[in-house]
C-alpha positions as CSV (number, residue, x, y, z in Angstrom):
1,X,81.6,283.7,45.8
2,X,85.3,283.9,47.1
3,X,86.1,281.1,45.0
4,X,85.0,282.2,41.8
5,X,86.8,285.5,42.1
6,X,90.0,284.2,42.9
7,X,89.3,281.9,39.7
8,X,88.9,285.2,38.1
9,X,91.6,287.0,39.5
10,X,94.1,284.5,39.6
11,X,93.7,283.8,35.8
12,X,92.8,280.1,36.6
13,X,90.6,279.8,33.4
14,X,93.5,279.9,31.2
15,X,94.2,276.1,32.3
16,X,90.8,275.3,31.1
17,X,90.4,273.7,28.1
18,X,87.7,274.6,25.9
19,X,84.5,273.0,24.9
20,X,84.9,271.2,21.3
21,X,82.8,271.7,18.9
22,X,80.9,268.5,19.3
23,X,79.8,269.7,22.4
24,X,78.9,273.2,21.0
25,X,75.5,274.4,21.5
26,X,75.1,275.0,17.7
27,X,76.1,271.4,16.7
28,X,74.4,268.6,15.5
29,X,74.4,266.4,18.7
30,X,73.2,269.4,20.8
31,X,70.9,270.4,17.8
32,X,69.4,267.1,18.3
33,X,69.0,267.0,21.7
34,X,66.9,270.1,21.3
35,X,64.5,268.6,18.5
36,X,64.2,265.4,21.1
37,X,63.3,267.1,24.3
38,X,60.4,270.1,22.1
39,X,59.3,266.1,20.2
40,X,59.0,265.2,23.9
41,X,57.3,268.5,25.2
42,X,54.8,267.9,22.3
43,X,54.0,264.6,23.2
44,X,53.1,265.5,26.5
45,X,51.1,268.4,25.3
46,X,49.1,265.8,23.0
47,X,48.6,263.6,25.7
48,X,47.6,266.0,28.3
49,X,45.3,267.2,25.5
50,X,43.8,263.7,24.6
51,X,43.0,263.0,28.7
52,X,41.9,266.4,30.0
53,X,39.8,267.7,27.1
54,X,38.8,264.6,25.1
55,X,38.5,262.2,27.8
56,X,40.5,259.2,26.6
57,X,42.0,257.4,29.5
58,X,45.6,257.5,30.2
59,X,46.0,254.0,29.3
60,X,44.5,254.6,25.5
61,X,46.8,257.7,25.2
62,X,49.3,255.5,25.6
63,X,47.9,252.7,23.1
64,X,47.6,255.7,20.6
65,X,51.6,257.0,21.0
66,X,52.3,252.7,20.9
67,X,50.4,252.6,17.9
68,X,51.8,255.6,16.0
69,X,55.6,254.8,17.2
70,X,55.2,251.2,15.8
71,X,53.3,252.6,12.2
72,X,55.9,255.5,11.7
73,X,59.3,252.5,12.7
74,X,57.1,250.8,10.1
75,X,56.9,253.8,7.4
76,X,60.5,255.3,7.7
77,X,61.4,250.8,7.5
78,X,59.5,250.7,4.4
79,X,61.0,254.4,2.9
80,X,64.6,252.7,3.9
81,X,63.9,249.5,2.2
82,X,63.1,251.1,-1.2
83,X,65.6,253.4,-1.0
84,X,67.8,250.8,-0.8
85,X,66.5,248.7,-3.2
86,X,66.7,251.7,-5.8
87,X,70.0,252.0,-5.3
């Protein structure tokens, strides 16, 4: 406590540089880290839903989220490719 109010008083955060925008909480990287970790959150929601209240083992929740990483890595491949090719 000491410490911070001498870092106060003694004007020490002027030799502080600031945060750059990169690291802003409105840019894009921390924008993104946001839409990763709720994408994570509702992963786990989904797979606490598919073991507790339909009963699929832990193992086939996770052959489901293989499954649907490798088909949509497969979709957005495909979407690249033509986009590419109408260019």
């Amino acid at each position: 406590k000491t410490d911070f109010i001498n870092f106060i008083s003694d004007q020490e955060w002027k030799s502080i540089e600031p945060v750059s925008s990169w690291f802003g909480p409105s840019s894009f990287l921390m924008s993104s880290m946001s839409a990763l970790f709720q994408l994570s959150m509702w992963i786990r929601h989904c797979h606490g839903y598919l073991t507790e209240n339909v009963g699929i083992p832990v193992w086939g929740s996770y052959a489901i989220f293989a499954l649907a990483t490798l088909f949509s890595g497969l979709i957005l491949g495909l979407v690249s490719a033509a986009l590419e090719m109408a260019w």
